[in-house]
DRENDO-1510 file (C-alpha; in Angstrom, 1 decimal, always signed):
<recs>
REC; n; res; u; v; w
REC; 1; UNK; -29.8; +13.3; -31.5 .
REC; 2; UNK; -32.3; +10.4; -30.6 .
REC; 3; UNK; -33.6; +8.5; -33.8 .
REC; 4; UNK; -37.6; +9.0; -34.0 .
REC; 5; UNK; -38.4; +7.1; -36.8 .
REC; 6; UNK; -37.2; +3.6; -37.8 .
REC; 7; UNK; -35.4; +3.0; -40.9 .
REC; 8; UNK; -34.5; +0.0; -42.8 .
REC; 9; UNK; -31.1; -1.8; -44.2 .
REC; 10; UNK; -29.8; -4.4; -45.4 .
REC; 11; UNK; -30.5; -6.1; -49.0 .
REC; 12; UNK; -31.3; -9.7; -51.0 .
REC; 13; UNK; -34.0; -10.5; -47.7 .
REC; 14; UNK; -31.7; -9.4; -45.5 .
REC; 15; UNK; -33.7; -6.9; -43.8 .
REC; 16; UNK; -33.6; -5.0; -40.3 .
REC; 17; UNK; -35.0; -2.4; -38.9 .
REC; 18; UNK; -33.4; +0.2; -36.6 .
REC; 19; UNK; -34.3; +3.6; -35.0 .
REC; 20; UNK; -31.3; +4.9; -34.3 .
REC; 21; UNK; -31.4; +5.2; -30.4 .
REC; 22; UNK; -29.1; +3.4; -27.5 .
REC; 23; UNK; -30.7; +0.5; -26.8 .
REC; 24; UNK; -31.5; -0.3; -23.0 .
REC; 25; UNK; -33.4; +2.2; -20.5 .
REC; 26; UNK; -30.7; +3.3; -18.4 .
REC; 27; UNK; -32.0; +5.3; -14.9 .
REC; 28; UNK; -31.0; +8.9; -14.9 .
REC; 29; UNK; -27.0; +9.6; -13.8 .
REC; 30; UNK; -26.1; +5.6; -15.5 .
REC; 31; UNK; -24.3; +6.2; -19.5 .
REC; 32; UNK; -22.9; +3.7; -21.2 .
REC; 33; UNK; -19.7; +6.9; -22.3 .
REC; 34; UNK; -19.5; +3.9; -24.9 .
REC; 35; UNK; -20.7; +0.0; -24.7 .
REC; 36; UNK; -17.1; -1.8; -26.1 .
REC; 37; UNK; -19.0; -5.7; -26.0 .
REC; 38; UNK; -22.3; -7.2; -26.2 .
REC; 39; UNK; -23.5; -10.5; -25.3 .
REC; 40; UNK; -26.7; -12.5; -25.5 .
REC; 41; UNK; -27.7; -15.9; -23.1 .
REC; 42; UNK; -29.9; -18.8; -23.9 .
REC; 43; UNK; -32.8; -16.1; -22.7 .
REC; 44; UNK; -32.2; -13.8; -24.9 .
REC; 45; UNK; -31.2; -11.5; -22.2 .
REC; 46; UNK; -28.5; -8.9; -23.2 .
REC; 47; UNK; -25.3; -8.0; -21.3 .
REC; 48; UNK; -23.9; -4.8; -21.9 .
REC; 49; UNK; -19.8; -4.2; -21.5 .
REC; 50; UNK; -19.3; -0.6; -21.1 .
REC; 51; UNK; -17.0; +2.2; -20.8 .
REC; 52; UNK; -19.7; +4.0; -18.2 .
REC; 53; UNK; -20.3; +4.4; -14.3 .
REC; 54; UNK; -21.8; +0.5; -14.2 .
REC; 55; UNK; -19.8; -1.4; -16.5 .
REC; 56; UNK; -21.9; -4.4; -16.9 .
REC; 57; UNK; -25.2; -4.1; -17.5 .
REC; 58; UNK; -28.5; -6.7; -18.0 .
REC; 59; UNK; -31.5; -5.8; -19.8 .
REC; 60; UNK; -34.6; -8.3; -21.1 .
REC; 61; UNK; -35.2; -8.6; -25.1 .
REC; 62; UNK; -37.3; -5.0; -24.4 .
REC; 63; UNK; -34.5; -3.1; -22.9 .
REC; 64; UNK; -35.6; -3.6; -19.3 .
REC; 65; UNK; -32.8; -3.3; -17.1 .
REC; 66; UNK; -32.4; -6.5; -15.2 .
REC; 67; UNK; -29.4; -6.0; -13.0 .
REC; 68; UNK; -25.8; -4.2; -13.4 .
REC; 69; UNK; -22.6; -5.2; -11.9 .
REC; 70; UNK; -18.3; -3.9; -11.6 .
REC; 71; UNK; -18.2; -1.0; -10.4 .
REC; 72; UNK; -15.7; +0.9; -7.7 .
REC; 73; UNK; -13.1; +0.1; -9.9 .
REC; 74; UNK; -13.5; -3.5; -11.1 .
REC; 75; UNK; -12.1; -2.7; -14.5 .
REC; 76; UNK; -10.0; -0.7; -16.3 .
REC; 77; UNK; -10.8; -0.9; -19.9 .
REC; 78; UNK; -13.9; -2.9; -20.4 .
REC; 79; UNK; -13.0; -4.3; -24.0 .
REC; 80; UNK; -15.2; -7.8; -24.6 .
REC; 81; UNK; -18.0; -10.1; -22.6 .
REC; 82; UNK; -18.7; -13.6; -23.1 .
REC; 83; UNK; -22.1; -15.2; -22.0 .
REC; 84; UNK; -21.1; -19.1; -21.2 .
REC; 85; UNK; -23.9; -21.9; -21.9 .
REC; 86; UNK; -23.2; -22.6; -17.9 .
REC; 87; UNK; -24.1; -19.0; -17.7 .
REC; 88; UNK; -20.8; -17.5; -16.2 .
REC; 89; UNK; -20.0; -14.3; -18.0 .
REC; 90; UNK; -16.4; -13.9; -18.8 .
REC; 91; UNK; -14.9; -10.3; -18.8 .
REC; 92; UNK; -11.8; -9.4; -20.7 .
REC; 93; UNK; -9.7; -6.3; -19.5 .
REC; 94; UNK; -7.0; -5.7; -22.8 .
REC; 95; UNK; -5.5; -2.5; -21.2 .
REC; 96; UNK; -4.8; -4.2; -17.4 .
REC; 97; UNK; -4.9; -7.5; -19.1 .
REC; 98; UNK; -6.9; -9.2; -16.9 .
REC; 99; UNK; -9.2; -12.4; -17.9 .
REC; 100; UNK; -12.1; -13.2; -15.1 .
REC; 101; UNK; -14.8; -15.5; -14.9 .
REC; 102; UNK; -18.2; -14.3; -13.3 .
REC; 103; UNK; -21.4; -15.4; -12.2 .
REC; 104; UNK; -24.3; -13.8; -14.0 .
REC; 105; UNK; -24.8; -11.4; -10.8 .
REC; 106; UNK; -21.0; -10.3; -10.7 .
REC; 107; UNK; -19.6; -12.4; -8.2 .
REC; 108; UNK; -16.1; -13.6; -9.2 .
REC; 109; UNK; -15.6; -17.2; -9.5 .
REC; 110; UNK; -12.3; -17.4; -11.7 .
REC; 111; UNK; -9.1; -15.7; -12.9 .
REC; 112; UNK; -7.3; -17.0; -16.1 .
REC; 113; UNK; -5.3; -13.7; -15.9 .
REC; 114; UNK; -4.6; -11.2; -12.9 .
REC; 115; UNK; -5.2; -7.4; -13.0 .
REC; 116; UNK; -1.9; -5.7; -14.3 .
REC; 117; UNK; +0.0; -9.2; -15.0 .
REC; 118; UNK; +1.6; -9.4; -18.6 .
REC; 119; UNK; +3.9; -11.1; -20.8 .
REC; 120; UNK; +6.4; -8.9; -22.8 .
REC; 121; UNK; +4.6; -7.6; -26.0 .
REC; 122; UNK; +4.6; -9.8; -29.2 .
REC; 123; UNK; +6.6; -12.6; -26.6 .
REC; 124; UNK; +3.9; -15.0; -28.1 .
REC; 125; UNK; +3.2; -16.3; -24.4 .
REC; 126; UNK; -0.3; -15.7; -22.7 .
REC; 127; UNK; -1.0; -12.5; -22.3 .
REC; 128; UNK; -0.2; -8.9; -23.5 .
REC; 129; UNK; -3.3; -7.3; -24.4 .
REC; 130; UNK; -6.2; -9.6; -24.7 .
REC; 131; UNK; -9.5; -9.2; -26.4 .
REC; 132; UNK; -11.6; -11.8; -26.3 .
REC; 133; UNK; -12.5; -15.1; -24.4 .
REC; 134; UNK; -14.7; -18.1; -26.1 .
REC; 135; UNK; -15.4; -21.5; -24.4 .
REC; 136; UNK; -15.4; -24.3; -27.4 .
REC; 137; UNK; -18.9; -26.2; -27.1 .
REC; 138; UNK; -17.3; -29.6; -27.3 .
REC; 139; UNK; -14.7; -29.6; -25.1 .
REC; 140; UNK; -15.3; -27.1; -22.7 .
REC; 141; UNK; -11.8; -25.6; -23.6 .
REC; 142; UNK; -11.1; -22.1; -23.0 .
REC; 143; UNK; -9.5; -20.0; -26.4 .
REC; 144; UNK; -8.2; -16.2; -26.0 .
REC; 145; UNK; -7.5; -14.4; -28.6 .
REC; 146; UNK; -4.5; -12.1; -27.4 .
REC; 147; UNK; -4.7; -9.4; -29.9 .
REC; 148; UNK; -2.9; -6.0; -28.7 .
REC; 149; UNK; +0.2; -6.7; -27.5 .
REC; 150; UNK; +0.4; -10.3; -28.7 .
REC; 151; UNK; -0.6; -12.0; -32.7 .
REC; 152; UNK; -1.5; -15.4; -31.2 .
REC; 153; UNK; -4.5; -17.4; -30.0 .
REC; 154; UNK; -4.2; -19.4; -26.8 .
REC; 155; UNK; -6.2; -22.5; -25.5 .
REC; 156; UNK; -6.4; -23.5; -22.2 .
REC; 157; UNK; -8.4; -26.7; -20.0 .
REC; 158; UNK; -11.3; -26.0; -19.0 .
REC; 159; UNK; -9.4; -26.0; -15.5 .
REC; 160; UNK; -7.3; -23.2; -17.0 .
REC; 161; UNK; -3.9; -25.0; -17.6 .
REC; 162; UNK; -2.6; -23.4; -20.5 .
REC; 163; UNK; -2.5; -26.4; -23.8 .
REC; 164; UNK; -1.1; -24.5; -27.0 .
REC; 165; UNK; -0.9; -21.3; -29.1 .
REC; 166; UNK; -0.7; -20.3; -32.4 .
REC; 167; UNK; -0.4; -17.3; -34.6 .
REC; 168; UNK; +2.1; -14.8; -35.4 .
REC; 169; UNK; +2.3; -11.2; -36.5 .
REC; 170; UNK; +2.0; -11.4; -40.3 .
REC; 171; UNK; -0.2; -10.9; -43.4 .
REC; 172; UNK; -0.6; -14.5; -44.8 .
REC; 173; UNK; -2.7; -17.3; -43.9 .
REC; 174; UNK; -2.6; -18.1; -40.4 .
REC; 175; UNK; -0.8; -14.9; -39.1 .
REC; 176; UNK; -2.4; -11.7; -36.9 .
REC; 177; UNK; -2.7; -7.9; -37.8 .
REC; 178; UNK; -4.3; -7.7; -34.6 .
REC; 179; UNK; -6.5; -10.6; -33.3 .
REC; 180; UNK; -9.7; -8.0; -32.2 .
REC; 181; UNK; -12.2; -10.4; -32.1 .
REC; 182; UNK; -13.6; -14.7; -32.1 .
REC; 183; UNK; -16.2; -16.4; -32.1 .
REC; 184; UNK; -16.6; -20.8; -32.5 .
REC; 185; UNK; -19.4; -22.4; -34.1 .
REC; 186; UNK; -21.3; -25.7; -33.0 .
REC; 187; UNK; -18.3; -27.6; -34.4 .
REC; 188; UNK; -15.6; -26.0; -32.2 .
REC; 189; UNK; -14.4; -24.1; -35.3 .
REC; 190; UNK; -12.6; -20.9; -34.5 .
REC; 191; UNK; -13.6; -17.7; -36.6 .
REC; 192; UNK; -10.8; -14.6; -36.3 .
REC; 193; UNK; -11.6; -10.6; -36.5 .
REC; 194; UNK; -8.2; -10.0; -38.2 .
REC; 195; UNK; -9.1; -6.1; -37.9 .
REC; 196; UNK; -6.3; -4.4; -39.7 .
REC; 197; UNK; -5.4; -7.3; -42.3 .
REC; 198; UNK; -9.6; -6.4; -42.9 .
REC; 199; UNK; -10.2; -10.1; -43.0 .
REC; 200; UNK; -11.9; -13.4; -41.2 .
REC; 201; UNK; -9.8; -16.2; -40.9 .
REC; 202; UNK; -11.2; -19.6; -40.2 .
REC; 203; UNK; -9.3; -22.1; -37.8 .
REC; 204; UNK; -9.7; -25.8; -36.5 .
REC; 205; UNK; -9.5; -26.9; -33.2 .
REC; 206; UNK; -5.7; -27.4; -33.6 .
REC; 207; UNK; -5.1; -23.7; -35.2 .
REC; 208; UNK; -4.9; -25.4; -38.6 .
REC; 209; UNK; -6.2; -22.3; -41.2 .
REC; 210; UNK; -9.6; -23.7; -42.5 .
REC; 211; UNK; -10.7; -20.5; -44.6 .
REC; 212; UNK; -9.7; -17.4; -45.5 .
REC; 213; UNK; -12.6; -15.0; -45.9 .
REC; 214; UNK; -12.1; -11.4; -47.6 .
REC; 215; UNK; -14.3; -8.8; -48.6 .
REC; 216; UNK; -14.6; -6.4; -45.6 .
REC; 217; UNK; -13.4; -3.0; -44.7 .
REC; 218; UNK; -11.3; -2.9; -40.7 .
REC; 219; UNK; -13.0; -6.5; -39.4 .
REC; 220; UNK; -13.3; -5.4; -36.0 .
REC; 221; UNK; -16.2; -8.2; -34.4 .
REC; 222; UNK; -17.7; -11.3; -35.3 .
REC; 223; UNK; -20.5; -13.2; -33.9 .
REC; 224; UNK; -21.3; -16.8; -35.5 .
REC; 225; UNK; -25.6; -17.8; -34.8 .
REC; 226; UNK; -27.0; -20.2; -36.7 .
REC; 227; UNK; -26.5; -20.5; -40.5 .
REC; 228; UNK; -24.9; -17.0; -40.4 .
REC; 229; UNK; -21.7; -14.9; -39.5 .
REC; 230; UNK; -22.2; -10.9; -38.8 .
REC; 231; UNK; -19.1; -9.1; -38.9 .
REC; 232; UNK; -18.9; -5.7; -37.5 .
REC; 233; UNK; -16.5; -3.2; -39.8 .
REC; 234; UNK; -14.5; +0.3; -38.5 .
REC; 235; UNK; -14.3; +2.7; -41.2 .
REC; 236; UNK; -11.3; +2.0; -43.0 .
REC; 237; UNK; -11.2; +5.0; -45.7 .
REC; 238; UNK; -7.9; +7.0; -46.7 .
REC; 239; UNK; -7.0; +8.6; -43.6 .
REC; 240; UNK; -4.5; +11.2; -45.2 .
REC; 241; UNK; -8.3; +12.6; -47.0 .
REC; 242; UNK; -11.0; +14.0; -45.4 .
REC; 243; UNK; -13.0; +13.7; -48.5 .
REC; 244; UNK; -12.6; +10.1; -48.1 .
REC; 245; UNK; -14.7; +10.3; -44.4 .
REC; 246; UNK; -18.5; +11.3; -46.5 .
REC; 247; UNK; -17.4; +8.0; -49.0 .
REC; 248; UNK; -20.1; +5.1; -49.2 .
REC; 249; UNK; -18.9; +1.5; -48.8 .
REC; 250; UNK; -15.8; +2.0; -46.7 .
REC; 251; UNK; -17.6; +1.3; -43.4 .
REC; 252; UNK; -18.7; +1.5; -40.5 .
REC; 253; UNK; -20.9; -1.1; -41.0 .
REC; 254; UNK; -22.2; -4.4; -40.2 .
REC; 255; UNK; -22.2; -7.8; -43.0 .
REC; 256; UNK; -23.7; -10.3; -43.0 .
REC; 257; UNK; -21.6; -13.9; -44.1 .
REC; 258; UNK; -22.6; -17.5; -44.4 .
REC; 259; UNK; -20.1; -20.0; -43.3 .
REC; 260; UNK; -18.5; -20.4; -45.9 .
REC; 261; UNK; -17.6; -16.8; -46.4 .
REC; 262; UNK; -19.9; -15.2; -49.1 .
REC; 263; UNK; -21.7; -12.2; -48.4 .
REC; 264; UNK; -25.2; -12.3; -48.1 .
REC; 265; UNK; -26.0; -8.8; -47.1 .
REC; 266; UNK; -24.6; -5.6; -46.6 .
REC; 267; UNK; -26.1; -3.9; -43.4 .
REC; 268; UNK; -25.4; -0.2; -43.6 .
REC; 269; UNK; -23.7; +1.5; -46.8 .
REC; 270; UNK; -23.4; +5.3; -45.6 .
REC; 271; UNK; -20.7; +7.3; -43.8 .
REC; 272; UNK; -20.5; +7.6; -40.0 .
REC; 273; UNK; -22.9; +9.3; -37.7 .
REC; 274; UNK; -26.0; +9.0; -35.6 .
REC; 275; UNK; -28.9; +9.0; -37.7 .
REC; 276; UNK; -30.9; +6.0; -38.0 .
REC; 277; UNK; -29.2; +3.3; -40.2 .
REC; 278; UNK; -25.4; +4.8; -40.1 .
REC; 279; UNK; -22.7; +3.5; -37.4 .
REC; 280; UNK; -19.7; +4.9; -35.8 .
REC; 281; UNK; -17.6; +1.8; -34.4 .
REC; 282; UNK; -18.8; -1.5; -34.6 .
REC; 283; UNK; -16.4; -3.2; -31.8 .
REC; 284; UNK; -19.0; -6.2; -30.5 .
REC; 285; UNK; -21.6; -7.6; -31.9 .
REC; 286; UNK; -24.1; -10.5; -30.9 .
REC; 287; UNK; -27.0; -12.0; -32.3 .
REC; 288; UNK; -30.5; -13.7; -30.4 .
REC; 289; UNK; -32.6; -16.5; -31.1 .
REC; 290; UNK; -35.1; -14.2; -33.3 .
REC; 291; UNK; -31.8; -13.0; -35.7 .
REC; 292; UNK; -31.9; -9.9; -34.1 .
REC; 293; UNK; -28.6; -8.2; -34.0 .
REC; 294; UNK; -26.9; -5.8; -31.4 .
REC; 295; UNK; -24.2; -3.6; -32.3 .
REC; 296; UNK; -21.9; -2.4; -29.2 .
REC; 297; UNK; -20.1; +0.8; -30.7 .
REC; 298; UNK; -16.8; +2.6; -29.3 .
REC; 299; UNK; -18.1; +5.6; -30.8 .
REC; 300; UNK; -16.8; +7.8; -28.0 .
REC; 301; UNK; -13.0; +6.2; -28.1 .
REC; 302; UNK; -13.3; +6.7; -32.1 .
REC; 303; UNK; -15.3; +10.3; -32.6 .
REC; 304; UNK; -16.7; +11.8; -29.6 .
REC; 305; UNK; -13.5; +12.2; -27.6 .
REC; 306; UNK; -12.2; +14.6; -31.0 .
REC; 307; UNK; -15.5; +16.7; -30.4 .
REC; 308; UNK; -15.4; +20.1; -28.6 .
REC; 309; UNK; -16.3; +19.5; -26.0 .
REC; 310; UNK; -16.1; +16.0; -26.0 .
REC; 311; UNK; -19.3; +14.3; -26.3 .
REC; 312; UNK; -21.2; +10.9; -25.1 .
REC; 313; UNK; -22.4; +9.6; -29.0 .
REC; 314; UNK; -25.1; +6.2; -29.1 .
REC; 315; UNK; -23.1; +3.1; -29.0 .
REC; 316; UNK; -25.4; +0.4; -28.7 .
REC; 317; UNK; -28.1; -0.3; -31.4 .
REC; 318; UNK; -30.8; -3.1; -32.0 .
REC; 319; UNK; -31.0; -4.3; -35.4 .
REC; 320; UNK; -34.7; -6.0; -35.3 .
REC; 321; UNK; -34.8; -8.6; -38.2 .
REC; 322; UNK; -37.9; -8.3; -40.7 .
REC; 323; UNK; -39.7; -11.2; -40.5 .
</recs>
């Protein structure tokens, strides 16, 4: 089901072109089964997080592999990568709950969090189901958003002694229906994927509520570059109506924000699928220095496992910006 022609989206100048194929040449025998996180460094390489028989993998801005990293076991769940301006990739593990540092080639150089080590769920102490790790650009201070099996945000020194939380399970300002994803701008401002309250949420340093930013269908991922915030968006139609699933405008998608919250472009109005310009389940998302965007999809987790037989469905896509 390999796209062969590209296709535009977006609107208002917004524009992208995409063909509808995985992105990265993988050799024969390597699949991504489904890429959960994408990352970009100061190069423009791309790290890959996936679900697949080499869980991390490097390519060039051409899909050139590079190098590939974990496996025998390294990880259990692969759920969100982090690129570091030191260029240390950080891995985040929600279902053992583990939190590592790496160099770029895979050799471990830190643990915030061992394999298989947890706090009791929604105990508001670090950790119970993480999802993401950012480093703030100022400080060097290392946030996790604990999203699963906890509502809360956690910062640590940058020598990994834990400093504060804050959050709690809730539906107003400041609270978590699942903390899925985060990102910080240049400023050290902390932006939240509040998935199932479908919303960003927009925090200070201190965890003080900035900005509440609505608009979107399940807010899964967010990635902050430049003047812009992308936010990547399950379908979050009527469930309980199968009529609902062929609906226009209820995700999966990707928008496109600026900071303060308005929406500049839709990227992607149809249903689900794997033609060129539709999505399955934007989980990660990352833009380069160009304003390209990738899209990391757990399209297998979210569709293909329901197939019969169950089937390996594209889960990473380039979005190449129209100049």
């Amino acid at each position: 089901m390999k796209g062969t022609t590209m296709v535009q989206l977006g609107e208002n100048g917004h524009l992208y072109e995409v063909s509808g194929d995985n992105f990265g040449k993988l050799p024969d025998g390597w699949f991504y089964r489904e890429a959960s996180s994408v990352d970009v460094d100061a190069d423009d390489n791309v790290y890959v997080f996936s679900r697949g028989n080499h869980p991390v993998t490097v390519f060039d801005p051409d899909g050139n592999l590079i190098r590939s990293w974990g496996e025998d076991g390294v990880f259990t769940n692969p759920h969100a990568l982090t690129v570091t301006a030191d260029k240390t990739v950080w891995c985040v593990d929600n279902v053992d709950h583990s939190i590592r540092q790496f160099t770029r080639g895979g050799e471990l150089i830190s643990t915030l969090n061992e394999r298989r080590t947890n706090a009791p769920a929604l105990s508001g102490d670090p950790v119970n189901g993480p999802t993401r790790v950012k480093i703030d650009p100022i400080t060097n201070e290392i946030v996790v958003s604990d999203g699963y099996g906890n509502a809360r945000v956690h910062r640590y020194t940058p020598e990994g002694e834990l400093m504060y939380s804050f959050g709690e399970p809730g539906t107003d300002p400041g609270a978590f229906n699942l903390v899925h994803d985060m990102d910080i701008d240049e400023e050290g401002n902390i932006y939240i994927a509040d998935r199932e309250n479908r919303r960003i949420q927009v925090f200070d340093r201190e965890g003080d509520v900035l900005d509440v930013w609505y608009g979107f269908s399940r807010a899964a991922s967010i990635c902050v570059s430049g003047d812009y915030a992308y936010v990547g968006e399950y379908y979050a139609g009527g469930g309980e109506s199968g009529s609902y699933r062929e609906a226009t405008d209820l995700g999966p998608r990707v928008t496109k924000c600026d900071l303060s919250g308005n929406i500049v472009a839709r990227i992607g109005r149809e249903p689900f699928g794997d033609a060129p310009g539709r999505f399955y389940a934007p989980h990660g998302i990352a833009a380069d220095s160009h304003g390209n965007v990738y899209v990391a999809e757990v399209s297998f987790t979210e569709y293909g496992l329901r197939m019969d037989p169950p089937t390996e469905l594209r889960s990473l896509q380039k979005l190449n910006l129209v100049n």
